[in-house]
C-alpha positions as YAML, in Angstrom:
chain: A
units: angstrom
residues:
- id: 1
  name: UNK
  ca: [0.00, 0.00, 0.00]
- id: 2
  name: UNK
  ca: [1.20, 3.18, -1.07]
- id: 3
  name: UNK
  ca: [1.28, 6.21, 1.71]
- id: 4
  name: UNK
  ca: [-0.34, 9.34, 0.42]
- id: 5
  name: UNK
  ca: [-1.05, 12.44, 2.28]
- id: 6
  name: UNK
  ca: [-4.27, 12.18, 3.58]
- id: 7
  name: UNK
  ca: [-3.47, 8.36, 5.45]
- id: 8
  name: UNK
  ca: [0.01, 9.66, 7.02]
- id: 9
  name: UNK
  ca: [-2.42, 12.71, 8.28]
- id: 10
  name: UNK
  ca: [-4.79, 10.35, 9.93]
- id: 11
  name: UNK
  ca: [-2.50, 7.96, 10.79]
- id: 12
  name: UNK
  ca: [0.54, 10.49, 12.37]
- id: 13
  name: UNK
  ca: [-1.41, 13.53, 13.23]
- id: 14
  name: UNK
  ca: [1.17, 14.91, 15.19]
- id: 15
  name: UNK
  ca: [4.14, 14.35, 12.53]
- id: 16
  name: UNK
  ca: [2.10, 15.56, 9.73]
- id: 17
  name: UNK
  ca: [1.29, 19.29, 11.22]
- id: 18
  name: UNK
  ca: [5.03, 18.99, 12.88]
- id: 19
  name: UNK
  ca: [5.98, 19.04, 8.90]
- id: 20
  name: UNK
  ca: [3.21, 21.60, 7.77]
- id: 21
  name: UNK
  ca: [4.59, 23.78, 10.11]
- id: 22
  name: UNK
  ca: [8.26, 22.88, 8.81]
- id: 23
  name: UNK
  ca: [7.05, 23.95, 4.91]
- id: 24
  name: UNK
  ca: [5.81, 20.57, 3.96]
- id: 25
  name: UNK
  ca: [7.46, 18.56, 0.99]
- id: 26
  name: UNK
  ca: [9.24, 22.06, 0.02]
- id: 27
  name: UNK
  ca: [11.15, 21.37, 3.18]
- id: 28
  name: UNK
  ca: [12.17, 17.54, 2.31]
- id: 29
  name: UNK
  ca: [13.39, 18.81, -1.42]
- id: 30
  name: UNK
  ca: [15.45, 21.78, -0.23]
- id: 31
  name: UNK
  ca: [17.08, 19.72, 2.75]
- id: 32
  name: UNK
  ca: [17.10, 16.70, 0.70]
- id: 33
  name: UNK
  ca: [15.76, 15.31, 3.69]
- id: 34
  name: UNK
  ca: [13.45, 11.89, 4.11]
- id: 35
  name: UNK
  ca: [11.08, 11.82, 6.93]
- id: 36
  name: UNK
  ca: [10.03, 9.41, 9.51]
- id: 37
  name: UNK
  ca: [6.68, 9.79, 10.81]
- id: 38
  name: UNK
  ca: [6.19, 8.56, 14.41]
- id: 39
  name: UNK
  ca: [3.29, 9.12, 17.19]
- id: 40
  name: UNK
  ca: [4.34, 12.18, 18.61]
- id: 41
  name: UNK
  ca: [7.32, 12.99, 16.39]
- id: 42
  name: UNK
  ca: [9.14, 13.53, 13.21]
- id: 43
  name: UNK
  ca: [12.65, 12.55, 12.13]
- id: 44
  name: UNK
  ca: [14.39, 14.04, 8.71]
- id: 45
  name: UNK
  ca: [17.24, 11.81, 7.78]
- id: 46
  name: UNK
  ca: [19.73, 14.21, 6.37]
- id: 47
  name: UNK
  ca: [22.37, 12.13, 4.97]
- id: 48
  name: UNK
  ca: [24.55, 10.95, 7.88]
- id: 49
  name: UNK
  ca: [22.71, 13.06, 10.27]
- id: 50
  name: UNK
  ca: [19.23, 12.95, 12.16]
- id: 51
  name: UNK
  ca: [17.06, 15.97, 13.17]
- id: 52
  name: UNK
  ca: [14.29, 14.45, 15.57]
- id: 53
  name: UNK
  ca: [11.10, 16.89, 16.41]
- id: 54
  name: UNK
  ca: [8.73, 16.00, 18.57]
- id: 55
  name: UNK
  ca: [6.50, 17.04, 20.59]
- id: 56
  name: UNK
  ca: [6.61, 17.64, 24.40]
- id: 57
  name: UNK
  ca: [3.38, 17.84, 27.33]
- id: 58
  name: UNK
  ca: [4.05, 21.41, 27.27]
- id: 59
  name: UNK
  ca: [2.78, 21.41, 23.67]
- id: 60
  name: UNK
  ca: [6.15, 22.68, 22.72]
- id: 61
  name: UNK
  ca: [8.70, 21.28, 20.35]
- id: 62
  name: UNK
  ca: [12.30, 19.20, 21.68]
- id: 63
  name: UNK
  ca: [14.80, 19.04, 18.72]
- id: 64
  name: UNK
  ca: [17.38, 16.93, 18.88]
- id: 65
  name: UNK
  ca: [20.74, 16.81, 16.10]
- id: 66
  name: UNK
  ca: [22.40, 13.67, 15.54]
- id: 67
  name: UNK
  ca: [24.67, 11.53, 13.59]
- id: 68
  name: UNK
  ca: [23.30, 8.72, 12.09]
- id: 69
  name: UNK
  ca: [26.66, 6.72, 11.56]
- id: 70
  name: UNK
  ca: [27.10, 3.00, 13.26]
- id: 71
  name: UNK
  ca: [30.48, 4.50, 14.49]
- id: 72
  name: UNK
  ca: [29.06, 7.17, 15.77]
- id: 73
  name: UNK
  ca: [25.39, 6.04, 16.05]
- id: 74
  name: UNK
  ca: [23.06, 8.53, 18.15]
- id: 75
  name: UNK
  ca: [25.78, 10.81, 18.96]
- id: 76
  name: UNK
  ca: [24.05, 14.24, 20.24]
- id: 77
  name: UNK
  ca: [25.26, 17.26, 17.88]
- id: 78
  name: UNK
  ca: [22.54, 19.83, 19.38]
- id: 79
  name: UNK
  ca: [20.08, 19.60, 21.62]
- id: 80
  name: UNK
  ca: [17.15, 22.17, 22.58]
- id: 81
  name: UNK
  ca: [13.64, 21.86, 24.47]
- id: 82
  name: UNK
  ca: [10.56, 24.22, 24.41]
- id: 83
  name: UNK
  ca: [10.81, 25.61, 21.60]
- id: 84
  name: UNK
  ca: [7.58, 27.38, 19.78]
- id: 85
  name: UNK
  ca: [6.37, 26.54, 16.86]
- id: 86
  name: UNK
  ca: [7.02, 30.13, 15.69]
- id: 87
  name: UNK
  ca: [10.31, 29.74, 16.16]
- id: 88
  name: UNK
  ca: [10.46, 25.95, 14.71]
- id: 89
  name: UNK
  ca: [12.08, 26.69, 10.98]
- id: 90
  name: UNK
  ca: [14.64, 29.08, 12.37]
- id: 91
  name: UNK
  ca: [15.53, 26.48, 15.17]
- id: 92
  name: UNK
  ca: [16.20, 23.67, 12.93]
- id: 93
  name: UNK
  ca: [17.90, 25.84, 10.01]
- id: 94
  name: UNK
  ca: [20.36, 26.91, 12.94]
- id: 95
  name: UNK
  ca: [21.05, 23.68, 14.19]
- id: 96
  name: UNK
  ca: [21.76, 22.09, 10.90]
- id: 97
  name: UNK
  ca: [23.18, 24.97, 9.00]
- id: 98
  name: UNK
  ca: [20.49, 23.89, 6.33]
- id: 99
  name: UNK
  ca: [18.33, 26.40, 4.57]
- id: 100
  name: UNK
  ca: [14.45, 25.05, 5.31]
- id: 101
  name: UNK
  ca: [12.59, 27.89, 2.94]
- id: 102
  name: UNK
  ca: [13.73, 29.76, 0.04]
- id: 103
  name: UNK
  ca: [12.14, 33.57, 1.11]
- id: 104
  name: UNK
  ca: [13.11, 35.06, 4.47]
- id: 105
  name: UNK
  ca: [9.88, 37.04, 5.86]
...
């Protein structure tokens, strides 16, 4: 079975607005990233590295940066909690040094 939009939304309700927010697919072609959609979170694999979102009790955001390498598997690059969705792309373009949109507003 093929995934299309509307079953990951129903299916990972929290991922799926977590990536909205991000910029949607525009986000996953300018990062080249591929996403993992999980209960209460959302992971980009961007080539050797991880970016994890998810989502906290607060209703906030934790980011965490990884690698993704077996030598170095897990190992913490950046780490930051409560962050606001406002403040979500900027976040994650800082911690990977990755541009997430194309216009600055």
């Amino acid at each position: 079975m093929h995934a299309t939009k509307q079953n990951l939304a129903k299916k990972f309700p929290v991922a799926s607005e977590i990536l909205r927010q991000l910029g949607g697919g525009k986000v996953l072609v300018m990062t080249g990233a591929k996403a993992i959609f999980g209960k209460n979170n959302l992971t980009l694999l961007l080539g050797t590295k991880c970016l994890q979102i998810k989502l906290n009790s607060a209703d906030l955001y934790n980011i965490i940066y990884v690698t993704a390498t077996p030598q170095k598997a897990n190992k913490p690059i950046a780490e930051m909690k409560d962050i606001y969705y406002e403040n979500l792309v900027e976040t994650c373009e800082q911690m990977t040094g990755l541009y997430f949109r194309l216009l600055r507003t």
